[in-house]
N, C-alpha and C positions, 0 to 999 in steps of 0.2 A: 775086463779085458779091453773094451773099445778105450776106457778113461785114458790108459798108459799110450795105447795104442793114438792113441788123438793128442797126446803130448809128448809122444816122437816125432808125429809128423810134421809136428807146428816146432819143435825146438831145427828138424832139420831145413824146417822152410825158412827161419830165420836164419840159420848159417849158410842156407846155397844168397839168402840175399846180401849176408854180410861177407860173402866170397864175390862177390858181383856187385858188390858197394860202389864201385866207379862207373859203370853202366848205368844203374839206379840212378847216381848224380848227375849225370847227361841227361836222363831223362823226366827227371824232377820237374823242371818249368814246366814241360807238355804235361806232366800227369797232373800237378798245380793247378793248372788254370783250365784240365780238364774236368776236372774236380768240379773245383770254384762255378762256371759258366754251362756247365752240361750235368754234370751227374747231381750236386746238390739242390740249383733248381728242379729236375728231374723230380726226386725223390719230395722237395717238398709241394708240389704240386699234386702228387701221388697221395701226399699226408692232406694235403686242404682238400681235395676231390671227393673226402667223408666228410669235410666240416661244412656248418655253413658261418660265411665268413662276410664280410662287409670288408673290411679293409680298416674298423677305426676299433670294433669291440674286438675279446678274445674270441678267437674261430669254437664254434660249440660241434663237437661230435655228432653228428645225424646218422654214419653208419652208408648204408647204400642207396638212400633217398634221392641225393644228384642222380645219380644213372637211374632209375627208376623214374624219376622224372623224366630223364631224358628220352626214355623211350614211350611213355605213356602221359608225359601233360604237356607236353613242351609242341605245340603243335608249332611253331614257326617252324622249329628244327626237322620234323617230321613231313612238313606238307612244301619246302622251300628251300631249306638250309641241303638237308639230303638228297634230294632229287637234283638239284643245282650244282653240286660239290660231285655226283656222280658222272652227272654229263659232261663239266667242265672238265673233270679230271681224265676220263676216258677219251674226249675227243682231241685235248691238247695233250696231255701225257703219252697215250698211245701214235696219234696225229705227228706230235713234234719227234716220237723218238724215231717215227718210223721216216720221218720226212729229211732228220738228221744225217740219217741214215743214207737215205736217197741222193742227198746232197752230196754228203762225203764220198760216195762210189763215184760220184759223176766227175767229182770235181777231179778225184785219185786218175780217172781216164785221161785225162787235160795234159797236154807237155808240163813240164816241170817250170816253164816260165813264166806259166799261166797263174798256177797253182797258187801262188801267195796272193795275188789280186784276187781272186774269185775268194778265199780264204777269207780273207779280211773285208770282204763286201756282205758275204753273210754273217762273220761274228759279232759283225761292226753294232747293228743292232740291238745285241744282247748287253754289250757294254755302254750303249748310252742311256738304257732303262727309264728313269723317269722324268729327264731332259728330252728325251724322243716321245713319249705318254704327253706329255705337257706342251709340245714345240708341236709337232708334225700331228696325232693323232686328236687330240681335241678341235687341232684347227682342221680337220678336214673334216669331223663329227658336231661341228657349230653348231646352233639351231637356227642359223639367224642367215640372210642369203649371203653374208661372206665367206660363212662356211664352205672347205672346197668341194663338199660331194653335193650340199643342196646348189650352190651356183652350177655345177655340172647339169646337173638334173634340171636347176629351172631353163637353163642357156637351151638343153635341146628338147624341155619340153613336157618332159617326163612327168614331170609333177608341181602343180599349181602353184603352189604355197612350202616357203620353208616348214621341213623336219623335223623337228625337236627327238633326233636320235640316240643320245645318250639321255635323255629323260622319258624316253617309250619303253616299256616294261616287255615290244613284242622284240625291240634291237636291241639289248644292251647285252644279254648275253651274249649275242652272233659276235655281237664289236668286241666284245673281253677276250671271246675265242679266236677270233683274226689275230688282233693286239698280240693276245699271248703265244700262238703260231708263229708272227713275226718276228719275236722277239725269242726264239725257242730255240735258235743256235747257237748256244751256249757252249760251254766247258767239254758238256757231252759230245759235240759235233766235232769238236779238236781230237776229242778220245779217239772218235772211229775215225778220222781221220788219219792220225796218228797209229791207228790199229792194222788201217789198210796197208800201209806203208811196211809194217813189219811181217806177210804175210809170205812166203816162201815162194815165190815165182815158180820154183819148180814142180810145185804141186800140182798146176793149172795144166803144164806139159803134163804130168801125170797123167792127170784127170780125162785129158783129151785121148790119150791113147785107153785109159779104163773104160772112151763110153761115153765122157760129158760131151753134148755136143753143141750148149747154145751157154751166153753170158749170166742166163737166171739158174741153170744147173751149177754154176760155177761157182755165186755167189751163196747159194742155199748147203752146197757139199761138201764147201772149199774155203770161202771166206771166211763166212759166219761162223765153222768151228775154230777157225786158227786163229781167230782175235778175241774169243771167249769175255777175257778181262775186261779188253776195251766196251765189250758190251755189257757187261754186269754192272762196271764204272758210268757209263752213259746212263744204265735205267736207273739207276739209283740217285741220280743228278736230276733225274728229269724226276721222279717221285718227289724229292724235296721241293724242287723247283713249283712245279705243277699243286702239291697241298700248301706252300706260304705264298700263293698268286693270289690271295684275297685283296690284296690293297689293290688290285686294276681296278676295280671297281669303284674304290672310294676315288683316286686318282683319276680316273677320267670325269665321274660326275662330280666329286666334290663334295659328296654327300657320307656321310657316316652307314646311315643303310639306304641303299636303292632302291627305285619308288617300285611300288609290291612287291621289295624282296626280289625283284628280277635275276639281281644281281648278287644275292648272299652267299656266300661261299662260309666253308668251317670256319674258316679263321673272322670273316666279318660277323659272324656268330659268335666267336670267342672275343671279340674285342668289344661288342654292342655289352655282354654280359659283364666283364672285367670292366670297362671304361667308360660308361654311360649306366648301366645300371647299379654298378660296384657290387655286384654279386661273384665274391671271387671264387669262392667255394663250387659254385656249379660252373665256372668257365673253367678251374681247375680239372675238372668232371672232365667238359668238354675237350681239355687240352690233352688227357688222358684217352680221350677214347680216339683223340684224333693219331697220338702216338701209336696205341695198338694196334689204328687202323693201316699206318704208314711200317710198321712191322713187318704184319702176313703182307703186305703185297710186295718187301724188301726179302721178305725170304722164297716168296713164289722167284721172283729175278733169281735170287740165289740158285733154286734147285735148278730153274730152266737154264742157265747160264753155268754152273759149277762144270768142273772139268772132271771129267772121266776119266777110270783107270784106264791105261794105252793109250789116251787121247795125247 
């Protein structure tokens, strides 16, 4: 019964696609090079994540000993890698969305003449990325008294002898998290921008007469549900954003891994593995578990953000 039954369904799913042959043909490139660039590496990544592989012999099957490793021998990852990738992500991820956020309502208050300066003064940042890392943020994090924060500091007094701040293992975190704070008005910041603007003015008269009676009522009762998208699109920009920020690290110091690991995030984890040690098999692991781990917190967004029946 299921055989016939599983070979109608497949002969009519190839007639509604050959009814829809010209749709399909529009959409061939995206689905091509979605293919090609996301789903194939994907899945082969998925496949090496059980082998162990170098990158010159044939990948030999191991089975589930990467992740087994991963959670039980791999102390860098355990004592540095993880506790580092949690704080980073929590305080700039949560930090920038919320701060995004803050920005975009502020700015949404401004006359409309205002609006495009103030716009482009915070996103301005996010687009010059590692010509702003490289120009303005090493040179103020120097170690040397040119540097701009140690010549501040020695001018009024503060402290004796230049810094060596991006090679101190107690600043280099604080500095990736400023860095990546500054640089966190992104795409997502447009979205709620963008979000605020489409928000039905009349609600707010509603609202006033239901009861609301101050601007945080307004935004928690009123905004926040009627841009839903724009905020599901913002956390989900900043999750990617926030788990591939591993290269601030190398980029501001220059170094492959940061001195004791201060600075190791997943991804400087996954590249020391892959690209210095050619263990691709267990960075595969790790790329995998980085993916699942960026999953559940896309689908946490999802549930807190999806739209409600009546909504």
């Amino acid at each position: 019964m299921d055989g016939p039954r599983f070979v109608k369904r497949f002969k009519r799913f190839l007639r509604e696609c050959w009814n829809a042959r010209l749709s399909y043909l529009f959409l061939a490139p995206f689905l091509i090079a979605f293919s090609c660039f996301i789903l194939i590496p994907v899945f082969m990544a998925v496949m090496l994540s059980f082998t162990s592989f170098n990158g010159f012999e044939f990948p030999t099957f191991i089975g589930f000993t990467n992740f087994i490793n991963l959670l039980t021998q791999d102390m860098i990852f355990i004592k540095y890698t993880l506790p580092n990738t949690f704080k980073f992500a929590i305080i700039t991820g949560l930090g920038g969305y919320l701060l995004s956020f803050v920005f975009a309502w502020l700015i949404h208050q401004l006359p409309r003449s205002l609006r495009d300066y103030f716009t482009l003064a915070f996103y301005a940042p996010s687009m010059a990325g590692g010509v702003a890392l490289s120009v303005i943020w090493i040179a103020t994090f120097s170690g040397d008294q040119v540097g701009y924060l140690n010549n501040i500091l020695l001018n009024y007094g503060i402290i004796e002898s230049p810094q060596l701040w991006l090679q101190d293992p107690k600043y280099l975190m604080n500095i990736m998290i400023i860095v990546t704070l500054w640089t966190s008005m992104g795409v997502g910041f447009l979205a709620m921008l963008g979000g605020l603007q489409t928000v039905n003015t009349e609600l707010y008269e509603a609202g006033r007469i239901d009861g609301i009676k101050n601007a945080l009522q307004e935004v928690f009762y009123i905004t926040i549900p009627s841009m839903k998208p724009q905020m599901l699109f913002s956390a989900v920009m900043t999750i990617v954003g926030t788990l591939k920020a591993g290269a601030i690290s190398t980029q501001l110091t220059g170094l492959a891994i940061t001195p004791k690991y201060s600075g190791h995030l997943m991804t400087n984890h996954i590249d020391d593995y892959a690209f210095i040690r050619y263990e691709w098999g267990y960075a595969s692991a790790l790329s995998v578990a980085l993916l699942v781990f960026s999953y559940l917190v896309m689908r946490f967004c999802y549930r807190l953000f999806a739209t409600k029946e009546g909504e």
